[in-house]
C-alpha positions in Angstrom: -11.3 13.5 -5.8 -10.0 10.3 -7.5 -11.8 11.2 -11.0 -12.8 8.7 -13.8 -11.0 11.0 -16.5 -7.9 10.9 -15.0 -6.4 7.4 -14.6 -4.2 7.5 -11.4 -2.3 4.7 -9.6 -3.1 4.9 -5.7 -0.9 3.5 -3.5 -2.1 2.9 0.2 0.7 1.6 2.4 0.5 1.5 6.3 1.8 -1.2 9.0 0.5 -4.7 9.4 -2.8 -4.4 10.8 -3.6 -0.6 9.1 -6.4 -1.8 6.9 -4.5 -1.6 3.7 -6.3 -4.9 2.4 -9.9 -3.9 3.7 -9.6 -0.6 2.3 -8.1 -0.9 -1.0 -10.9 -3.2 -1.7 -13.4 -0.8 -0.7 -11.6 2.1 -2.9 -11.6 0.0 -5.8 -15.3 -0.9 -5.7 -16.3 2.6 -5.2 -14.2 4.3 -9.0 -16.0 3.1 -12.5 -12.9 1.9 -13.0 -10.3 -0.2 -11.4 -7.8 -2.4 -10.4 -6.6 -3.6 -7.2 -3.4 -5.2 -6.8 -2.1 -6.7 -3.6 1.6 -7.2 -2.5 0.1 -10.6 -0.3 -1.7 -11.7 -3.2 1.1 -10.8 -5.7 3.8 -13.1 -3.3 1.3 -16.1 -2.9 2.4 -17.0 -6.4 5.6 -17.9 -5.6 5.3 -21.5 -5.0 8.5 -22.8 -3.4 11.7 -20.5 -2.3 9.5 -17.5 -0.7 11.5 -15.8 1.8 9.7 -12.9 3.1 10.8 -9.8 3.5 12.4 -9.8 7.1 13.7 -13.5 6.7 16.4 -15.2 6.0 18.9 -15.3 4.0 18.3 -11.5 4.1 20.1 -11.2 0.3 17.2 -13.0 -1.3 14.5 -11.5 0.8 15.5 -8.1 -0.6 15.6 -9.8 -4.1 12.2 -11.2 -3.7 10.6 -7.7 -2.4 12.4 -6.1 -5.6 10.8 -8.6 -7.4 7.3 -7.8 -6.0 7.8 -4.2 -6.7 8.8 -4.4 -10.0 5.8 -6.4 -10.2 3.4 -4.6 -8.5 4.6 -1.7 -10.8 4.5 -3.5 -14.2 0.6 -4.7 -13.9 -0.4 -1.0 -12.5 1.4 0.7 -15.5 -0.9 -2.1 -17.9 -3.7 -1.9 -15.8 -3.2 2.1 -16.3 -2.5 2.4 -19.4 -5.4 0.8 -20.3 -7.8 3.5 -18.7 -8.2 2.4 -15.1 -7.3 3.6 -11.7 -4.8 1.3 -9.9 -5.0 1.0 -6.1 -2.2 -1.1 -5.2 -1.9 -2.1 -1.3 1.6 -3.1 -0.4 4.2 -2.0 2.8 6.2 0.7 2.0 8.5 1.5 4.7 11.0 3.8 3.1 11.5 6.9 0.8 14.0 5.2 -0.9 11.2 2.6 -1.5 8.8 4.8 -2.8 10.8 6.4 -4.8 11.9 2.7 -6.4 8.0 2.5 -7.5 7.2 6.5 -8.8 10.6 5.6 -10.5 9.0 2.5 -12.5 5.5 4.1 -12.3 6.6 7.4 -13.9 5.5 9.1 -16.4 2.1 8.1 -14.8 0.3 10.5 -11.6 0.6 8.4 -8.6 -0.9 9.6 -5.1 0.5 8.1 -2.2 -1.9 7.4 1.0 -0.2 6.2 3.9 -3.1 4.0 6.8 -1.8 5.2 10.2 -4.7 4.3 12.8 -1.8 3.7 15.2 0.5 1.2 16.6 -2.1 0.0 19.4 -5.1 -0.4 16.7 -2.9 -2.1 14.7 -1.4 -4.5 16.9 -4.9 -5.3 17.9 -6.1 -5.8 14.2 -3.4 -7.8 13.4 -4.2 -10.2 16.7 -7.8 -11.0 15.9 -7.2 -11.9 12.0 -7.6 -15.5 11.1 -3.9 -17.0 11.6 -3.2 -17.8 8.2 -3.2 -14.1 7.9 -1.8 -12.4 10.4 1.5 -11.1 10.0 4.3 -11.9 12.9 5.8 -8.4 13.5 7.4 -7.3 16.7 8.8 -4.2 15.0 5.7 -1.7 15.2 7.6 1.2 17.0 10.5 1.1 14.5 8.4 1.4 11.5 5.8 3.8 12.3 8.7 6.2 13.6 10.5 5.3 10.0 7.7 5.9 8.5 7.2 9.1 10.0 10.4 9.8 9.3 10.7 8.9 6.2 7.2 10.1 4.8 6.9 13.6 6.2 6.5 15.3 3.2 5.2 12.8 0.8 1.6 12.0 0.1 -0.8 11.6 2.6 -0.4 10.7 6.3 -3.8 9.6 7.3 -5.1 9.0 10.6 -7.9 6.2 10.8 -8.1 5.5 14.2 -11.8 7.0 14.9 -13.0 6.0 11.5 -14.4 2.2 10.1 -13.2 0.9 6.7 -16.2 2.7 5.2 -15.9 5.9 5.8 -11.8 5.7 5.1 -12.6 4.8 1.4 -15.0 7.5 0.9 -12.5 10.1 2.3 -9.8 8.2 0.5 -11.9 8.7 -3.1 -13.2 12.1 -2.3 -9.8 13.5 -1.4 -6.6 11.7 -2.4 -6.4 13.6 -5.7 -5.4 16.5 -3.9 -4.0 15.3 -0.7 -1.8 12.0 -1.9 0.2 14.2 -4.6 3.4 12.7 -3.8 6.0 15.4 -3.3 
């Protein structure tokens, strides 16, 4: 269980469409306290110049994700510091990656949740969000076998398919403190 005497940062990653946003929201509302940070929202703040992170030129598209990491890493360590859990939804797609943020996150207990409902649930929640939101991604077989890949050992590979955004964040709350222990 994701305790109030304990401040953790939770990081929930998954591919487009896994419910990271929905359900980091929902965590959030359900610990005394918390703070949610969101990769999207983090890289809306960058008014002119955003490349994201599969664009072009490639060089300053893995600048500007380093950027938002770093980021992402420095407001959960303030925001944990301080005494509250930080849930921080962002795509993670590598080891390497994750290692990049418990690297910046450390000394600090991080658990590590990974959204896998599956590629055809995703695909299909990605379709029906409003345009402005929905992420153009072709590459859904590549990633969730990286991610497989990659992830095999760390955290916790969780399989939302049968379950709605609810009943993920109570599972999330009631059992990342043992299950996410990143490894």
């Amino acid at each position: 269980m994701i305790t109030a005497d304990v401040s953790n940062c939770l990081i929930l990653t998954g591919m487009p469409g896994a419910g990271k946003s929905t359900v980091t929201r929902l965590v959030a509302e359900r610990l005394p306290r918390s703070a949610r940070l969101s990769g999207d929202e983090l890289n809306r703040m960058i008014v002119n110049g955003f490349v994201w992170a599969l664009g072009e030129p490639a060089d300053e598209a893995a600048r500007q994700v380093e950027l938002l990491h770093r980021n992402l890493c420095a407001l959960a360590n303030n925001f944990t510091d301080a005494g509250f859990t930080t849930v921080i939804d962002a795509i993670i797609p590598s080891r390497e990656e994750l290692d990049f943020f418990l690297d910046l996150l450390a000394p600090r207990q991080v658990l590590f949740v990974v959204l896998a409902p599956g590629i055809e649930i995703c695909q299909y929640r990605n379709s029906i969000r409003n345009p402005s939101d929905r992420f153009d991604f072709d590459g859904y077989e590549g990633l969730d076998a990286d991610m497989k890949r990659e992830f095999g050992d760390a955290g916790w590979w969780f399989d939302t398919a049968a379950l709605t955004p609810d009943e993920t964040a109570d599972l999330i709350v009631r059992e990342a403190g043992h299950r996410g222990l990143v490894k």
